[in-house]
GULUM-563399 format. One record per residue (C-alpha): residue number from 0; residue in three letters; x negated, y negated, z. Coordinates in Angstrom, 3 decimals, padded with zeros to 6 digits, always signed. Layout:
N
{NUM; ALA; {X; Y; Z}}
...
END
This chain:
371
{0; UNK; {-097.285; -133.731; +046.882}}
{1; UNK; {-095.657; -135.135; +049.720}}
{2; UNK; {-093.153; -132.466; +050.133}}
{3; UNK; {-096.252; -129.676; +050.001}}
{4; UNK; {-097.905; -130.958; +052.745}}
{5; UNK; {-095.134; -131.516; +055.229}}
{6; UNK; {-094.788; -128.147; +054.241}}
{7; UNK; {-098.171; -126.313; +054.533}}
{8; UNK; {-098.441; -128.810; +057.556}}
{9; UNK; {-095.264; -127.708; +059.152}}
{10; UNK; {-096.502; -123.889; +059.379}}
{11; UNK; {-099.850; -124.612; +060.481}}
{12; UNK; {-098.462; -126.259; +063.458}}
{13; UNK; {-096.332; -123.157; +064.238}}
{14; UNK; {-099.928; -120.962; +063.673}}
{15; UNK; {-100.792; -123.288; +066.222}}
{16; UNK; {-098.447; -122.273; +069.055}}
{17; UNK; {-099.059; -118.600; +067.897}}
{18; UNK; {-102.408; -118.243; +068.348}}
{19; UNK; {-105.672; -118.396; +065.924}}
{20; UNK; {-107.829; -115.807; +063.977}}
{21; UNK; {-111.747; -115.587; +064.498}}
{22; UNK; {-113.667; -115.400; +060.969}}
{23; UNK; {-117.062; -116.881; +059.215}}
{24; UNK; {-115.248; -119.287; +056.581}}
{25; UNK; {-112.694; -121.421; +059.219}}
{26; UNK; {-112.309; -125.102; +057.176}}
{27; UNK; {-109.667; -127.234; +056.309}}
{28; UNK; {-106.896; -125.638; +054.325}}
{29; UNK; {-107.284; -128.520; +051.808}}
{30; UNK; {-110.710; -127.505; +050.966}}
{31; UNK; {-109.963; -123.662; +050.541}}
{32; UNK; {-109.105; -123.525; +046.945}}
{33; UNK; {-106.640; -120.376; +047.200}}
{34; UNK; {-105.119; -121.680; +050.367}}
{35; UNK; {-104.260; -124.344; +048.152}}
{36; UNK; {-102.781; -122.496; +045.138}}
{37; UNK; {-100.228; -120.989; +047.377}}
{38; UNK; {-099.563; -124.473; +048.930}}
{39; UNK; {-098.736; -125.408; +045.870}}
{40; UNK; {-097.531; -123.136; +043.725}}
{41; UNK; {-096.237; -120.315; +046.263}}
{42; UNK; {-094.485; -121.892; +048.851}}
{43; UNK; {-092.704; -118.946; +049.796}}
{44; UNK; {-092.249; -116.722; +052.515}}
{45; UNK; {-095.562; -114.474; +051.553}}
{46; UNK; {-097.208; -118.028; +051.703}}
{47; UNK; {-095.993; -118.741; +055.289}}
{48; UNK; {-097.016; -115.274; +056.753}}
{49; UNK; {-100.554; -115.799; +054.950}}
{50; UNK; {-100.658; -118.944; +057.139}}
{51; UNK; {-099.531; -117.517; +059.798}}
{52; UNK; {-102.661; -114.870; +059.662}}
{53; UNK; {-105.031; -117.394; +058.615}}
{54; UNK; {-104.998; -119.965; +060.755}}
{55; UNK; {-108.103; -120.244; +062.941}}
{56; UNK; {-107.969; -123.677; +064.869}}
{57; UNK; {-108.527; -127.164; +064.840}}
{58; UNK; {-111.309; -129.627; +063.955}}
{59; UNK; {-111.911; -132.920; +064.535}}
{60; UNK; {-113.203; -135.061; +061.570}}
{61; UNK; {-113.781; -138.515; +061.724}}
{62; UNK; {-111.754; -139.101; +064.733}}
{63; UNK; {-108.806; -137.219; +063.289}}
{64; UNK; {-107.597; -133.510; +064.039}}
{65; UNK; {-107.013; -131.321; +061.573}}
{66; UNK; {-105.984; -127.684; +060.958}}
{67; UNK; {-108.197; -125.172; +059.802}}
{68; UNK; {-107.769; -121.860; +057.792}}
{69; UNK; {-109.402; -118.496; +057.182}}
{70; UNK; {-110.260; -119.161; +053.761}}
{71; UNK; {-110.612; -115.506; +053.162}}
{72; UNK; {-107.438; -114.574; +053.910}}
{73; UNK; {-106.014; -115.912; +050.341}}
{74; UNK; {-106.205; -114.332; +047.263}}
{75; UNK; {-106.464; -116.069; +044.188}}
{76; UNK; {-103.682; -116.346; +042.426}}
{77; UNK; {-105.861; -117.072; +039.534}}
{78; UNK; {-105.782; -115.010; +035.690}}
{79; UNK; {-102.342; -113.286; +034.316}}
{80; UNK; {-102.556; -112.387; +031.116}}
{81; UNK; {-100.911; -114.893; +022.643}}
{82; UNK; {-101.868; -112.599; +019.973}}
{83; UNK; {-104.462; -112.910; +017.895}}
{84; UNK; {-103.355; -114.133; +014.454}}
{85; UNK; {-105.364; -111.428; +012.659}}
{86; UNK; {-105.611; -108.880; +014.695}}
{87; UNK; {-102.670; -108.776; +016.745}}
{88; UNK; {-104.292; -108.432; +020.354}}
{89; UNK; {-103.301; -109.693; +022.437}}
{90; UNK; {-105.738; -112.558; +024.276}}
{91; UNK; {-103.237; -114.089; +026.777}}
{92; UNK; {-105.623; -113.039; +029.871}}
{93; UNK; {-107.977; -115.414; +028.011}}
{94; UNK; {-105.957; -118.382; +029.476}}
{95; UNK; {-105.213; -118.725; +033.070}}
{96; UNK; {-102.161; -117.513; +035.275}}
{97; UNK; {-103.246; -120.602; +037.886}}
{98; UNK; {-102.903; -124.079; +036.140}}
{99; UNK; {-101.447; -127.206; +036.110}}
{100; UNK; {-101.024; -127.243; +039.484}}
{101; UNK; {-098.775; -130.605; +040.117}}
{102; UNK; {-099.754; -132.876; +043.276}}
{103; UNK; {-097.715; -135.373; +043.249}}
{104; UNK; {-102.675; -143.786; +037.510}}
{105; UNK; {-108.016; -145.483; +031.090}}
{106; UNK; {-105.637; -146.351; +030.302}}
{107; UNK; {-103.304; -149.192; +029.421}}
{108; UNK; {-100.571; -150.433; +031.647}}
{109; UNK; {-101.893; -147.535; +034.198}}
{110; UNK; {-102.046; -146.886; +037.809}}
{111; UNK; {-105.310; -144.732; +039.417}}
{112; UNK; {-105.049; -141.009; +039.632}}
{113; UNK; {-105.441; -139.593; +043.042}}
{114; UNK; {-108.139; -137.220; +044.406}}
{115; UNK; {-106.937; -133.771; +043.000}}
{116; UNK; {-104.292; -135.093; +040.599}}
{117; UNK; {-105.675; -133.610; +037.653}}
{118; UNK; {-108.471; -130.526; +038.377}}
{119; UNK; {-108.374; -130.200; +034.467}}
{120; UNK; {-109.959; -133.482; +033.571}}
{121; UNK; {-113.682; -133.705; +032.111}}
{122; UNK; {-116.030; -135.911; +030.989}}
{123; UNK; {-117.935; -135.625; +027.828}}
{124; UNK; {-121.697; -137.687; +027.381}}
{125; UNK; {-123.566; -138.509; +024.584}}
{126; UNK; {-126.974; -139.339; +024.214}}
{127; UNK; {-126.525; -143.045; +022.825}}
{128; UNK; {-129.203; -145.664; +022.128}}
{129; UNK; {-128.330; -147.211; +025.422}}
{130; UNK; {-128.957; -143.852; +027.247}}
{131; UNK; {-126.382; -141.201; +028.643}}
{132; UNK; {-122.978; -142.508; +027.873}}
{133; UNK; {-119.555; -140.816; +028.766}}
{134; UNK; {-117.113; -141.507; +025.734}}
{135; UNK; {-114.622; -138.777; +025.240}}
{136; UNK; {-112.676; -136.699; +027.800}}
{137; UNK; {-111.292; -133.467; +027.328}}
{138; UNK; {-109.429; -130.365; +029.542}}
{139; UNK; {-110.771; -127.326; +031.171}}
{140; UNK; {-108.486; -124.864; +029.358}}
{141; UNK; {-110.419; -121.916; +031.388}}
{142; UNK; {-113.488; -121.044; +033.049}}
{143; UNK; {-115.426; -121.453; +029.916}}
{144; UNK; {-114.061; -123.956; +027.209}}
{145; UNK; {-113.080; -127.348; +027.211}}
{146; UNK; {-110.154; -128.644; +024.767}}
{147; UNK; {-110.671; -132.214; +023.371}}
{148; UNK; {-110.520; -134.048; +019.931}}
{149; UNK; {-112.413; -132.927; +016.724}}
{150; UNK; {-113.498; -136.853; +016.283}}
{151; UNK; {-115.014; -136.510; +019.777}}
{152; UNK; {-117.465; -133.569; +018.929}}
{153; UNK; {-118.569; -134.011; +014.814}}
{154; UNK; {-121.468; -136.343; +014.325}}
{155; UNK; {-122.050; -136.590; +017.736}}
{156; UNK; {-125.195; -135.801; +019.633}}
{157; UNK; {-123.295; -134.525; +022.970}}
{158; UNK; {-125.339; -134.417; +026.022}}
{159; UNK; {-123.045; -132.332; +028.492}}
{160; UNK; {-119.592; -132.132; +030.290}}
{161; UNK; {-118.674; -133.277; +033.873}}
{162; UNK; {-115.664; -131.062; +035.792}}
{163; UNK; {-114.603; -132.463; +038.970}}
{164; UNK; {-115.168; -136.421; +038.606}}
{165; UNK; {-112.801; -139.325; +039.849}}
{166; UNK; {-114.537; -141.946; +039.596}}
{167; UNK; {-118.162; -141.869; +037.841}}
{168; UNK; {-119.888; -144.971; +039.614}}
{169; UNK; {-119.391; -143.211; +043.453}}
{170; UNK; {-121.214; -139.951; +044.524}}
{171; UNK; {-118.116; -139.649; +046.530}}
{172; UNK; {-114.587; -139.794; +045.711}}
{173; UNK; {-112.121; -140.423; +048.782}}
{174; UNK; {-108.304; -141.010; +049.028}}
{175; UNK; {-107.733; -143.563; +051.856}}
{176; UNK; {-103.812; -141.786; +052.725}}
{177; UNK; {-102.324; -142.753; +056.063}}
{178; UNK; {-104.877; -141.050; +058.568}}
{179; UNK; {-108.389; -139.440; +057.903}}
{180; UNK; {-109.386; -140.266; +054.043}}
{181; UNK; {-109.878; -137.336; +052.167}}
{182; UNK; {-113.456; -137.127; +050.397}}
{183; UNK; {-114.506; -135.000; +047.913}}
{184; UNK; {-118.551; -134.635; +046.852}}
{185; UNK; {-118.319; -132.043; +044.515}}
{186; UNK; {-118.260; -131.855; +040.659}}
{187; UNK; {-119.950; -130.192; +038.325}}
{188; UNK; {-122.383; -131.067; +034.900}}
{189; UNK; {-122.657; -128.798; +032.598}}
{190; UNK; {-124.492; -128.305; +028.829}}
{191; UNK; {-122.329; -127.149; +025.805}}
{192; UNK; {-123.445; -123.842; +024.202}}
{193; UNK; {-121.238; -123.993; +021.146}}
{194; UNK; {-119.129; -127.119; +020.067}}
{195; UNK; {-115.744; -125.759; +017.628}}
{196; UNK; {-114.128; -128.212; +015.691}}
{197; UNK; {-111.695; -127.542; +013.604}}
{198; UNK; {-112.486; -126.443; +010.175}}
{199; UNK; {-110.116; -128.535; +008.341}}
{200; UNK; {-110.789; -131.655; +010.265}}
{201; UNK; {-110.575; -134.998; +008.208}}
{202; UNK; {-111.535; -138.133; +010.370}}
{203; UNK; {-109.660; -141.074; +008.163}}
{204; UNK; {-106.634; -140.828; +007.627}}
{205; UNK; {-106.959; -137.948; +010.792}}
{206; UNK; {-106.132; -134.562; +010.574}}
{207; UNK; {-106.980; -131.747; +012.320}}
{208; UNK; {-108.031; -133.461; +015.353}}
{209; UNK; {-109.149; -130.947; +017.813}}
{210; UNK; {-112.268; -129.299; +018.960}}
{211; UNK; {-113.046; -126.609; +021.705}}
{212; UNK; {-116.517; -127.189; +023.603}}
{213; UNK; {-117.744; -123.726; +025.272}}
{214; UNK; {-119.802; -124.371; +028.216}}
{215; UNK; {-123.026; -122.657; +028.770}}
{216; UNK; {-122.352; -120.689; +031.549}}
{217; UNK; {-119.202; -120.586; +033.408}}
{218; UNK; {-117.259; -123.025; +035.101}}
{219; UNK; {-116.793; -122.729; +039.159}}
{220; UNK; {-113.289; -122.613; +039.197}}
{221; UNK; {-113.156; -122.303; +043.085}}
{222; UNK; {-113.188; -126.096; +044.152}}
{223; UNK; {-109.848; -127.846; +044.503}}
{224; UNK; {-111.157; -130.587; +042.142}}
{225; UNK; {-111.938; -128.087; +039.304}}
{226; UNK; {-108.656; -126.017; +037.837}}
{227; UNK; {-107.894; -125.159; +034.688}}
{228; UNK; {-104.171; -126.711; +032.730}}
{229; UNK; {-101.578; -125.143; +030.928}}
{230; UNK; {-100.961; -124.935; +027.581}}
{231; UNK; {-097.651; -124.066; +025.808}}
{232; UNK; {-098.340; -120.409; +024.699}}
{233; UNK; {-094.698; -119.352; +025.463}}
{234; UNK; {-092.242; -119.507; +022.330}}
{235; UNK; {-090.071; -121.394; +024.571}}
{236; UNK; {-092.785; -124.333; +025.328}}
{237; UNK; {-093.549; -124.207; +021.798}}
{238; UNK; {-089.902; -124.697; +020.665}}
{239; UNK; {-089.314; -127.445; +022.989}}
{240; UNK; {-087.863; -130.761; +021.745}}
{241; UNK; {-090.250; -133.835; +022.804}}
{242; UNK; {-088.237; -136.754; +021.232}}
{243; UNK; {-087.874; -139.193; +024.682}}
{244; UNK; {-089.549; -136.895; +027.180}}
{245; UNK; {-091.769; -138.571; +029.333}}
{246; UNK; {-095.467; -137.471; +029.728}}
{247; UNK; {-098.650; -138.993; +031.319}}
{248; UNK; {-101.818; -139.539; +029.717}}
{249; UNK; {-104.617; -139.303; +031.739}}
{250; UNK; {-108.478; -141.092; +031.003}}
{251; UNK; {-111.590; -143.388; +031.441}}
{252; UNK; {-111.026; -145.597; +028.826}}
{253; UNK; {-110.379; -149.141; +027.965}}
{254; UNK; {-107.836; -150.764; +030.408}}
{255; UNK; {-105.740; -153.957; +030.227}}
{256; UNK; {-108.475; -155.740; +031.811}}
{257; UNK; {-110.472; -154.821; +028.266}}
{258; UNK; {-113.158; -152.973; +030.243}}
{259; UNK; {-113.789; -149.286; +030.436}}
{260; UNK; {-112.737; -147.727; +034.078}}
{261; UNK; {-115.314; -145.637; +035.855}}
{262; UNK; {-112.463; -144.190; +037.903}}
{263; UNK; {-109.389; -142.507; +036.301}}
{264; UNK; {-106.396; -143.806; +035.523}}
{265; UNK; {-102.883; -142.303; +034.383}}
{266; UNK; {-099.871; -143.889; +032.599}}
{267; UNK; {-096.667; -142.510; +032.135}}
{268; UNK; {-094.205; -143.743; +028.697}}
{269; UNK; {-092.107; -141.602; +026.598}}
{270; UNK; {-092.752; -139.461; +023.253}}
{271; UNK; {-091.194; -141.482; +019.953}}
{272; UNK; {-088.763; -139.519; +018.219}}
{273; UNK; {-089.893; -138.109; +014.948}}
{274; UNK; {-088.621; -140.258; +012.647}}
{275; UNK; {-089.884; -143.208; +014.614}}
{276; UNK; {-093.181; -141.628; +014.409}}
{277; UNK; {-093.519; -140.991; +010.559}}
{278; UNK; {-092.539; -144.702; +009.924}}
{279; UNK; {-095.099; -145.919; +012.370}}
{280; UNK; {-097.490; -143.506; +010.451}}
{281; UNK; {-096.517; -144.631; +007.276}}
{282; UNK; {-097.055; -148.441; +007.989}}
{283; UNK; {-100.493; -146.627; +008.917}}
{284; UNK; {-101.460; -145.241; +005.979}}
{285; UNK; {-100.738; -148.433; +003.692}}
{286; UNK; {-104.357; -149.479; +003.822}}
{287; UNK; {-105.326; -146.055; +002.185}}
{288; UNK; {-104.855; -145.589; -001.371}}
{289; UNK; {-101.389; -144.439; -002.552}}
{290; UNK; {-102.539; -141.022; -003.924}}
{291; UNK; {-104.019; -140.047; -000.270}}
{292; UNK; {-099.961; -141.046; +000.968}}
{293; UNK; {-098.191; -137.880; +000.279}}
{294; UNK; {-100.170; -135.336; +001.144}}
{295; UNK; {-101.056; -137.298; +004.845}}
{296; UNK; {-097.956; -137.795; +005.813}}
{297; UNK; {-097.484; -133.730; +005.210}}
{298; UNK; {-099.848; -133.441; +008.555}}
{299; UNK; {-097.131; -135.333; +010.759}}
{300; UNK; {-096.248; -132.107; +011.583}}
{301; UNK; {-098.670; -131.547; +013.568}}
{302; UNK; {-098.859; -134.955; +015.308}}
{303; UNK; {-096.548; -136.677; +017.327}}
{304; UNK; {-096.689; -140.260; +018.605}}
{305; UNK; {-095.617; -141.883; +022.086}}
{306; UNK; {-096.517; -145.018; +023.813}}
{307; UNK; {-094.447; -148.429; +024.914}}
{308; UNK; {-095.470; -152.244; +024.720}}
{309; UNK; {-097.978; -152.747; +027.233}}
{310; UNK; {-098.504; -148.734; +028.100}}
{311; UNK; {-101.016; -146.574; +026.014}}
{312; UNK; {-103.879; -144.477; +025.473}}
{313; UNK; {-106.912; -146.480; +024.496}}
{314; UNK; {-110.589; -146.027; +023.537}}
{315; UNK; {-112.636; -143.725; +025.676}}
{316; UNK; {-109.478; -141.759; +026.273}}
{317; UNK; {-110.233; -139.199; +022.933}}
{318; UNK; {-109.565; -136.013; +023.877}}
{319; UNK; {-107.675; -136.396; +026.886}}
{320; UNK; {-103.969; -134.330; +027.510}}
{321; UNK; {-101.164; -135.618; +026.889}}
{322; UNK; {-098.955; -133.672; +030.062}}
{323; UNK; {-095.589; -133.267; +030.661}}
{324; UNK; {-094.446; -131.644; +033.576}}
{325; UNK; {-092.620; -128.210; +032.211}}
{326; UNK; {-092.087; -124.662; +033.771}}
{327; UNK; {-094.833; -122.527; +032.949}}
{328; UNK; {-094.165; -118.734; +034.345}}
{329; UNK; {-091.288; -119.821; +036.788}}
{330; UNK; {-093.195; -122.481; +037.887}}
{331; UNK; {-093.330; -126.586; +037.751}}
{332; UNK; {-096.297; -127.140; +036.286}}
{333; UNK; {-098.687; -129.474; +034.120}}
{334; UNK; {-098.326; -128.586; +030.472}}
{335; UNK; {-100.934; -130.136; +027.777}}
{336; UNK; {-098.947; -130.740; +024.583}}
{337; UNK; {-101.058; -132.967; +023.209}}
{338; UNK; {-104.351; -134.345; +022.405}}
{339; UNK; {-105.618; -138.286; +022.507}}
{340; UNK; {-105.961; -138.798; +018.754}}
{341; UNK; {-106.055; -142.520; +017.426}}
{342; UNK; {-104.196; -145.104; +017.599}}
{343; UNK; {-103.642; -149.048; +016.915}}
{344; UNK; {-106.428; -150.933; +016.860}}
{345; UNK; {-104.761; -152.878; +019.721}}
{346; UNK; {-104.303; -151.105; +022.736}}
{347; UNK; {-100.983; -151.620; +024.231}}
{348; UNK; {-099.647; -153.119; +021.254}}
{349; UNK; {-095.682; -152.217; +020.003}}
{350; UNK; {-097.505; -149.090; +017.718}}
{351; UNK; {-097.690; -146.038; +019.541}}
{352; UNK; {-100.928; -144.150; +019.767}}
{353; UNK; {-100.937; -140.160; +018.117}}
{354; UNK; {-101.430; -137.183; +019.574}}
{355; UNK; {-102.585; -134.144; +017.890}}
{356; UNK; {-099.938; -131.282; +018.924}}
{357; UNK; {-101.405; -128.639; +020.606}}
{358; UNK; {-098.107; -126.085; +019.833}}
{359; UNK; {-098.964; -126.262; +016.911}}
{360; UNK; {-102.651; -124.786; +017.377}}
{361; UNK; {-102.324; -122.265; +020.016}}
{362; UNK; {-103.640; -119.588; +017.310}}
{363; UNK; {-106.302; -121.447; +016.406}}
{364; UNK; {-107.303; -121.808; +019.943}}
{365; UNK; {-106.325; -118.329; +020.730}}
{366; UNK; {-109.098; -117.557; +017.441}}
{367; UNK; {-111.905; -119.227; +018.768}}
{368; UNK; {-112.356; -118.387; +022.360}}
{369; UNK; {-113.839; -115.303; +023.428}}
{370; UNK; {-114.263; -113.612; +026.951}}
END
């Protein structure tokens, strides 16, 4: 992230010699969502002339200058268009062009995500017998459906979903960075129309763990703290080997302190190889009788496990993405390959936690969203 800014700082201070522009939505180029895009994902020399148009002067916020853009004067690089499995259309420009923007800690062994880190995140409430409760998470995948974990939507009375949220116990979320802190008020709650788990679900031993939640209404895409992720539609992505690859998980959950974290947290460790993975699952599945064994383990496949001693995904983190950093259309992006599953009983412990594999449902998504 640091690298983006010098850079989108860099040409706003040569606007600044050249002159400004005069228009009716001058703010803070971190604030304009499409300035932002191409800050991030477009730092080329289209990017630099839009800049170069755009600018329209300086404020002064809390003591501190800052540079300010027509926001206007960006387009949204938002919506490029996987086919359906039975009726070979193509529904690609059902998923986003725009996503997994990176910027750059629940969880176990984690650090606190920063304001913007991850647009994508969402937080699903119940109604409980101690009142609203948030106990799942879960992706914006686009502007109208939310990707999480089957266990986190059957059985469960779900109240709504929450886009844009750092940190649940503050009506404003702020990044104290060298200089003027950077607040954000905005975020969005929202009631489910439809909730879509998957058919074939089984909660013990699990299989079939994921669920799509389609919002009533659409989701306002156009804050910086609201963006969709990516998901591995490409044959490439969906070929790629995980085995030791690194990815961050990404929740509200249980941390090592044994309490649940109203602000959200990340954690980085490395996906087990596969053979790792079926012997953890097969310790697993001892306590179930020995004619369920066989036919579990077949659903490894579409699982994989990943975790280290003292680093994991924990409970309240269901649903959550599981994100490796990948190129998605020629660009460095966040990927989701996987879903928060379950896991040890012990957070943290020397078992890694599973991860339902999203490559290996992109049809099944692809099925059951419409426009």
């Amino acid at each position: 992230m640091k690298k983006k800014l010098i850079f989108s700082v860099l040409v706003l201070h040569i606007c600044a010699v050249l002159g400004y522009s005069i228009c009716n939505d001058c703010m803070e180029y971190t604030k304009c969502k499409a300035a932002f895009e191409h800050v991030t994902l477009k730092r080329d020399r289209e990017t630099m002339q839009l800049f170069s148009k755009a600018y329209c002067g300086m404020g002064n916020e809390n003591g501190e200058m800052i540079h300010k853009v027509c926001c206007s004067f960006f387009p949204s690089l938002h919506m490029m268009p996987s086919l359906d499995s039975r009726s070979g259309i193509s529904k690609d420009h059902l998923l986003p062009e725009t996503c997994g923007s990176i910027l750059g800690n629940r969880i176990f062994g984690g650090k606190y995500a920063k304001l913007y880190e991850f647009p994508w995140m969402a937080l699903i409430s119940y109604n409980t017998m101690n009142g609203p409760q948030f106990e799942c998470s879960g992706t914006i995948i686009n502007s109208k459906y939310i990707l999480t974990a089957a266990h986190c939507v059957v059985g469960k009375n779900i109240l709504g979903v929450r886009m844009g949220e750092l940190d649940y116990s503050s009506d404003e979320d702020c990044d104290y960075e060298p200089g003027s802190p950077i607040c954000e008020k905005h975020y969005q709650d929202m009631a489910v129309e439809k909730a879509i788990p998957h058919s074939e679900f089984i909660r013990m031993p699990p299989r079939n763990d994921i669920a799509l939640l389609k919002m009533e209404g659409e989701i306002d895409l156009s804050y910086t703290n609201v963006e969709p992720i990516c998901l591995p539609i490409t044959s490439e992505l969906q070929n790629r080997v995980l085995d030791h690859k690194t990815g961050t998980v990404a929740g509200w959950g249980v941390t090592d302190t044994q309490r649940e974290s109203t602000k959200l947290m990340k954690v980085d460790f490395p996906v087990k190889s596969n053979s790792e993975c079926k012997m953890y699952f097969g310790n697993m599945l001892n306590q179930y009788p020995k004619a369920q064994w066989n036919e579990t383990m077949k659903t490894m496949k579409n699982q994989f496990c990943a975790g280290e001693s003292g680093k994991d995904s924990c409970k309240g983190d269901s649903g959550g993405p599981f994100m490796i950093k990948d190129i998605y259309k020629d660009v460095s992006r966040y990927v989701q390959y996987g879903v928060v599953s379950h896991g040890p009983p012990r957070c943290g412990s020397d078992t890694p936690g599973f991860y339902t594999d999203v490559r290996k449902y992109i049809n099944w998504i692809l099925d059951n969203i419409t426009d």
